[in-house]
VEXKE-382689 format. One record per residue (C-alpha): x, y, z. Coordinates in steps of 0.25 Angstrom, whole numbers, padded with zeros to 4 digits, always signed. Example, Ala and Ser with C-alpha at 12.3 -4.5 7.8 and 13.67 -1.06 7.14 Angstrom:
// residues 2
+0049-0018+0031;+0055-0004+0029;
//
This chain:
// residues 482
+1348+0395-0189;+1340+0407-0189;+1325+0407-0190;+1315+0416-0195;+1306+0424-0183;+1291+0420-0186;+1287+0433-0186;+1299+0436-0199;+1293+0422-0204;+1278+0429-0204;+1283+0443-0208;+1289+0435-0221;+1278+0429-0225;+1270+0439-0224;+1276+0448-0233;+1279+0435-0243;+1263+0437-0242;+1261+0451-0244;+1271+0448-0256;+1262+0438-0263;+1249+0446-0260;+1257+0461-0269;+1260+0451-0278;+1245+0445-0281;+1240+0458-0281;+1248+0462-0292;+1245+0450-0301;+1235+0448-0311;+1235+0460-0318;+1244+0467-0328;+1257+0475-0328;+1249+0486-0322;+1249+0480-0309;+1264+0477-0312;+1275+0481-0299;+1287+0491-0303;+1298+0486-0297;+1302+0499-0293;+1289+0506-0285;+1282+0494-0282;+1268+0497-0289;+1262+0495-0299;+1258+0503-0311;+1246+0510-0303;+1256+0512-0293;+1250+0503-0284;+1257+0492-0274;+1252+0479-0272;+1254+0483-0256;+1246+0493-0247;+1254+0507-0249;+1249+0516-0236;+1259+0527-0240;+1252+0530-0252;+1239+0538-0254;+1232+0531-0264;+1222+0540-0270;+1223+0530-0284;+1212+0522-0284;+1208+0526-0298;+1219+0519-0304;+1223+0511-0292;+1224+0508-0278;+1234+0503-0269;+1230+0492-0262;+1226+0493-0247;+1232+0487-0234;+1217+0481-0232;+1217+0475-0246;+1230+0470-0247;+1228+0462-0234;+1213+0457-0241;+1223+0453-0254;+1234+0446-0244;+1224+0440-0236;+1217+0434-0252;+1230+0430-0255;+1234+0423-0243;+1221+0414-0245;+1226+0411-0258;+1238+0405-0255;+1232+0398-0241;+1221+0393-0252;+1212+0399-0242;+1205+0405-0255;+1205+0401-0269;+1205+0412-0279;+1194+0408-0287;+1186+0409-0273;+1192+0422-0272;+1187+0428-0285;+1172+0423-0283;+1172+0430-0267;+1178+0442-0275;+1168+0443-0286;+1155+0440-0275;+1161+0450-0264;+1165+0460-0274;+1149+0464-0281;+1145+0463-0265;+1154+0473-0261;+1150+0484-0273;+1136+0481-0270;+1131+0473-0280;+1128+0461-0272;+1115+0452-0275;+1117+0456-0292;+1111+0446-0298;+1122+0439-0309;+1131+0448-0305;+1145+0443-0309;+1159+0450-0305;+1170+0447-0313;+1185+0450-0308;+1197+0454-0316;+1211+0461-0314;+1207+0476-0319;+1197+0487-0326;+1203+0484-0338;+1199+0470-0339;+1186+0471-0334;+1182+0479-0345;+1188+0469-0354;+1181+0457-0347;+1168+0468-0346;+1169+0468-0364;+1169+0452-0363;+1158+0452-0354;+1148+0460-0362;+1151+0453-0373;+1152+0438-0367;+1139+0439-0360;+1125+0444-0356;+1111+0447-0360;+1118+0458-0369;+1128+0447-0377;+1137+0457-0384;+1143+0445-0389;+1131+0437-0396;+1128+0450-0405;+1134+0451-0419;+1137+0466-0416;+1152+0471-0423;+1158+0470-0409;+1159+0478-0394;+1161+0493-0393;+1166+0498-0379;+1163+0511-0377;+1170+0518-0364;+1176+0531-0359;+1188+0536-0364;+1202+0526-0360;+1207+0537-0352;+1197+0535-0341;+1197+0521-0338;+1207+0508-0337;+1218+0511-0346;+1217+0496-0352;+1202+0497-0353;+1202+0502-0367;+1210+0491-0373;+1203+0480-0368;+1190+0486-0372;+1196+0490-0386;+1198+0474-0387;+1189+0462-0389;+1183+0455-0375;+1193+0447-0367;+1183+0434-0369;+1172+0432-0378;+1160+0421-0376;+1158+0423-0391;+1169+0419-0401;+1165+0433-0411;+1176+0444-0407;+1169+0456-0412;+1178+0471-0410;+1178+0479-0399;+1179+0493-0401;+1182+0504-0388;+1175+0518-0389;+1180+0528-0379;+1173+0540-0373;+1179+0552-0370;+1172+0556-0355;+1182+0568-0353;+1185+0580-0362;+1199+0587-0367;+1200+0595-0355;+1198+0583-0344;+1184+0586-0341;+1172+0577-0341;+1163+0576-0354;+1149+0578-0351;+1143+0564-0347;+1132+0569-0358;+1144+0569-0369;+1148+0557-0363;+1137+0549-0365;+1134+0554-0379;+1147+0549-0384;+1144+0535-0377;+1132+0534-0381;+1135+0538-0397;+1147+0527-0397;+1137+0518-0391;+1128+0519-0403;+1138+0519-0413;+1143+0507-0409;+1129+0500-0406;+1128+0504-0422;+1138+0499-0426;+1131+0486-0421;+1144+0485-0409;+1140+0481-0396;+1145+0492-0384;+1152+0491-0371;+1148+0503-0364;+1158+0507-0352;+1153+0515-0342;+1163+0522-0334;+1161+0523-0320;+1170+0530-0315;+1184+0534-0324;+1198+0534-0321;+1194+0551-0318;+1181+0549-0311;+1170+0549-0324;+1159+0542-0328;+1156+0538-0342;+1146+0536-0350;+1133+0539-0340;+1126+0528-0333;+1113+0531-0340;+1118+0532-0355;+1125+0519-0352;+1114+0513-0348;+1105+0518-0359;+1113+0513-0369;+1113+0498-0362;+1098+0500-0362;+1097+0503-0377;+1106+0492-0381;+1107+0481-0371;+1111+0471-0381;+1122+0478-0385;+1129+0485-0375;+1136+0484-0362;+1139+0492-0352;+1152+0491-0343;+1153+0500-0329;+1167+0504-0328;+1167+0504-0313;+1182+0503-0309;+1185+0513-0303;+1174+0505-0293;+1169+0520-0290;+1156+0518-0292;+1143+0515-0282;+1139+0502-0279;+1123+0506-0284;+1130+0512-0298;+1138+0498-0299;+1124+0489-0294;+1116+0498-0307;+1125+0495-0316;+1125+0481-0316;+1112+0480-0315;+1109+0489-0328;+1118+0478-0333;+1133+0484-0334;+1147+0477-0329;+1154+0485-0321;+1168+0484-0319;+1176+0488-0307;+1190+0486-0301;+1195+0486-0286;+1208+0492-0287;+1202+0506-0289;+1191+0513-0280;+1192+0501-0273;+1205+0498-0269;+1211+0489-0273;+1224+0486-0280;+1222+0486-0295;+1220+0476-0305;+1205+0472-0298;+1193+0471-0307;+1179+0468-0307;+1168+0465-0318;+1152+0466-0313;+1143+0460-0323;+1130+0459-0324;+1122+0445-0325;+1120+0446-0339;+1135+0445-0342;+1138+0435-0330;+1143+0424-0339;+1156+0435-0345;+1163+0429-0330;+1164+0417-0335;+1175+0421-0345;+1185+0426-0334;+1197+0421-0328;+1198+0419-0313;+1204+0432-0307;+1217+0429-0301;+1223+0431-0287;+1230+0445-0288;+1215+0449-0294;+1208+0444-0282;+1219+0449-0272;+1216+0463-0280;+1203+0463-0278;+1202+0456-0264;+1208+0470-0260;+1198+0478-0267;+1187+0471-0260;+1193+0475-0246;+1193+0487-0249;+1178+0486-0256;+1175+0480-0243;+1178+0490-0235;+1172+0501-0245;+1159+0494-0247;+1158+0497-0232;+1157+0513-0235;+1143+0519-0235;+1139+0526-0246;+1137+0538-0240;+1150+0538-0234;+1159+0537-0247;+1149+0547-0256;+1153+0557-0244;+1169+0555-0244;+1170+0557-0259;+1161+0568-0258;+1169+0574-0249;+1183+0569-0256;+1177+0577-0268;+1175+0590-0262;+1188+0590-0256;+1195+0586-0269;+1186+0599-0277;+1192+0607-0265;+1206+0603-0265;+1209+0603-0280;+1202+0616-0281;+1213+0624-0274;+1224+0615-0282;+1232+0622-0295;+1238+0610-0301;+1228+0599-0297;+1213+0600-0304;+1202+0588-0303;+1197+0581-0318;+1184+0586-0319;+1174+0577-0319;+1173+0565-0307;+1161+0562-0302;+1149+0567-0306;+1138+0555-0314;+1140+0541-0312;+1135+0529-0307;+1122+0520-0313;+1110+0527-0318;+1100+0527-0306;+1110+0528-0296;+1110+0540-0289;+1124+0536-0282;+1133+0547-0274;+1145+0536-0276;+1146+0538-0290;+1146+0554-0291;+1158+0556-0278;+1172+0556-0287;+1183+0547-0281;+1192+0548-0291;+1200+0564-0292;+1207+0566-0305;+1218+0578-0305;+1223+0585-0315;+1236+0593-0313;+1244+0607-0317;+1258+0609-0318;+1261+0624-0309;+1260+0631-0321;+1245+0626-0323;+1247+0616-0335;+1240+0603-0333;+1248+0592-0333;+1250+0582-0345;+1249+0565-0342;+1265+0562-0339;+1266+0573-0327;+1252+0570-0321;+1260+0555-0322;+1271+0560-0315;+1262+0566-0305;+1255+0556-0302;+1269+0545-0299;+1276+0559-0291;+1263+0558-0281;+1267+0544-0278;+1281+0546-0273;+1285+0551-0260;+1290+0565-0264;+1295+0570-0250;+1305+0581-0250;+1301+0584-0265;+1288+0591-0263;+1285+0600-0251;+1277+0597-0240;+1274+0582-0234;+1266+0577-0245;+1276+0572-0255;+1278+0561-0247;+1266+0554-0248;+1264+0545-0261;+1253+0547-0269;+1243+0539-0277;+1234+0544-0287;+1227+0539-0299;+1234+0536-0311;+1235+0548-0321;+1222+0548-0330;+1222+0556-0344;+1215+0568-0345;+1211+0579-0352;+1215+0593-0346;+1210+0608-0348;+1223+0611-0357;+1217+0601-0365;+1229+0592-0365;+1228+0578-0360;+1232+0577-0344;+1229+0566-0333;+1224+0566-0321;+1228+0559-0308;+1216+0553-0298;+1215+0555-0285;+1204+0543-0280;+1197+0539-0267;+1195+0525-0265;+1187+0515-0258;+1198+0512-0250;+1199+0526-0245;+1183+0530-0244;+1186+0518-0233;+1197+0525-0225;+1189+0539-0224;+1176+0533-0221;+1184+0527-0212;+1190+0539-0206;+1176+0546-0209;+1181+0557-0217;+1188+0560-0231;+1199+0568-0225;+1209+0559-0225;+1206+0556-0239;+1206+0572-0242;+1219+0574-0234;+1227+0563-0243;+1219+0570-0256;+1225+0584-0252;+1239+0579-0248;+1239+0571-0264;+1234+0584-0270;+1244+0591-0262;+1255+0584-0266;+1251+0583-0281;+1252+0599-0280;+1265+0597-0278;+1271+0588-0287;+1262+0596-0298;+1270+0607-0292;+1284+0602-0295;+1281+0591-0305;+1293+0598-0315;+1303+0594-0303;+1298+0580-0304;+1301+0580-0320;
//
């Protein structure tokens, strides 16, 4: 009889392993996170493995997760199944390590809720403004709450319906309506609306809702799926000074592209912030956290206990948050400065690729005078057919799934082979005044790390020019893909 080689006998079990830890870190969330059978990822396009052969330029929707965080994910799962580490141990060393690392240690009452994704932190941020606090929402007799945000387009695409609903969990037995009032933040065109404007129509659907005796959620967005901010700091927080009763504000921080000083003012002028790790920081997706400030403290007490796919999730983010949090300042203000003028001089000489207007330019928390907040990182593109129309939602689609295949012997020269990552396309307005969409082009955490690293942006600019390179091309013969 035949025996197994030790080293066949390790080999297995380690990839039974490697198994088990794909299979957590797709669990505990929704059908978006769901495998097709067929190309192994799920529906942002993402494995549950490290995928070296793709440049991932996606964190605005999502990124692929790294070889350094999926061995901080096996290593988590391999102490849950020793009983090494409980779960529950897990979650507490998450939520204390996590405020450390974004510089908001030493908060006083600072609480840290975690949850699966953006969308359900803002349903967990409606109950916690109406559970809890100083400013209890729910122990008025006001007609209900009235959630005022930028338009659906520019932010989680399942925000808008768990906002348009009542609070997932309410301390108070009265249910009154929720109503969702959206924003509008870009114009017909696909160029920014003035902040000024902006703030106007905030502010007036702010006070017609205050009148009509409705309590407001105020969402600041900080920063969009396109790289905007909406409303400003300052008229946010105007408002919260003149009714502090009645309303709340929630910093929609996602995208996790904001400073650490803009995140600390916030929670101290009294906001929640939300955030997830899958996005500027790293992480696979489905990884989301809630900051509250001590006045709405007790709204942890309603959640459920994160499972172990969610804490495997964001145990990756934290590697790589680890490692960023290691960056100086200076240093990461000056790669996205420099990535930015790069970007202005590449797309500049380009006939079927043009920038959305409008990334950058004011954000942050008023009285902080942060560099951080004001260098884009997320590079929304537009695109032409040859003969200079702009391209309508289904082709920009199909540009954006032919960027990810290998597409050797089909377009000239040697970068068709290399499989391509961008950010999901977002709709938009364009200068035909039909709708279009824009795909993203993002830096993340992950790779400021590598080029401070290597102590220069080129390698970051080389792989940018090769993607805008090879989107030239497919733009170019797009009708043969039909």
């Amino acid at each position: 009889m035949l025996s197994c080689p030790a080293k066949t006998r390790i080999a297995s079990d380690a990839s039974r392993g490697t198994a088990a830890t794909e299979a957590l870190l797709v669990s505990g969330g929704d059908a978006r996170l769901r495998l097709d059978p067929g190309t192994g990822t799920n529906r942002y396009g993402c494995r549950p493995r490290p995928d070296p052969a793709v440049l991932d330029f996606a964190s605005a929707t999502a990124s692929i997760i790294s070889a350094n965080g999926f061995a901080a994910a096996d290593r988590l799962r391999r102490r849950f199944a020793s009983g090494a580490e409980r779960p529950a141990l897990t979650a507490r060393r998450i939520r204390e390590e996590l405020p450390e690392l974004l510089g908001l240690g030493g908060m006083p009452g600072l609480e840290t809720l975690l949850s699966p994704s953006g969308t359900d932190l803002h349903a967990l941020a409606l109950s916690a403004a109406w559970s809890g606090g100083s400013a209890q929402m729910s122990h008025r007799t006001s007609r209900g709450v009235t959630v005022l945000m930028a338009e659906p387009s520019e932010t989680g695409s399942g925000v808008p319906a768990v906002l348009s609903g009542p609070p997932l969990r309410l301390a108070h037995p009265r249910r009154p309506g929720v109503e969702l009032r959206t924003i509008a933040i870009r114009q017909r065109d696909g160029s920014p609306r003035t902040l000024d404007d902006v703030d106007d129509d905030f502010a007036a659907q702010a006070g017609a809702a205050l009148a009509e005796d409705r309590d407001v959620l105020l969402v600041v967005l900080d920063v969009s799926k396109t790289g905007l901010t909406a409303p400003s700091s300052a008229m946010a927080l105007a408002l919260l000074k003149r009714e502090p009763a009645r309303l709340r504000l929630l910093v929609d921080a996602c995208q996790a592209r904001i400073s650490r000083s803009s995140m600390r003012a916030w929670l101290e002028a009294g906001a929640m912030l939300a955030l997830t790790g899958s996005k500027f920081l790293g992480g696979p997706s489905f990884s989301g956290a809630l900051m509250l400030p001590a006045d709405l403290a007790e709204s942890c007490l309603f959640v459920s206990p994160p499972g172990s796919g969610l804490l495997l999730r964001w145990e990756a983010a934290l590697a790589e948050l680890r490692l960023f949090r290691s960056l100086p300042e200076s240093g990461v203000r000056t790669l996205l400065r420099d990535f930015g003028w790069f970007m202005d001089e590449r797309l500049a000489g380009q006939a079927l690729i043009e920038a959305l207007p409008g990334a950058g330019g004011q954000r942050g928390a008023p009285g902080v005078m942060d560099a951080r907040d004001t260098q884009p990182s997320i590079f929304p593109l537009r695109f032409r057919d040859p003969g200079g129309t702009f391209l309508k939602p289904e082709a920009v689609s199909a540009v954006h799934r032919l960027l990810r295949q290998d597409l050797t012997g089909v377009l000239d020269g040697s970068v068709g082979g290399v499989p391509v990552h961008l950010g999901q396309p977002v709709h938009c307005g364009n200068p035909d005044g039909q709708t279009g969409a824009a795909l993203r082009l993002c830096l993340s955490a992950r790779q400021l790390v590598a080029a401070m690293e290597r102590g220069t942006a080129d390698t970051l600019m080389q792989q940018a020019d090769l993607i805008l390179k090879k989107l030239d091309l497919i733009l170019r013969k797009l009708p043969k893909f039909a």
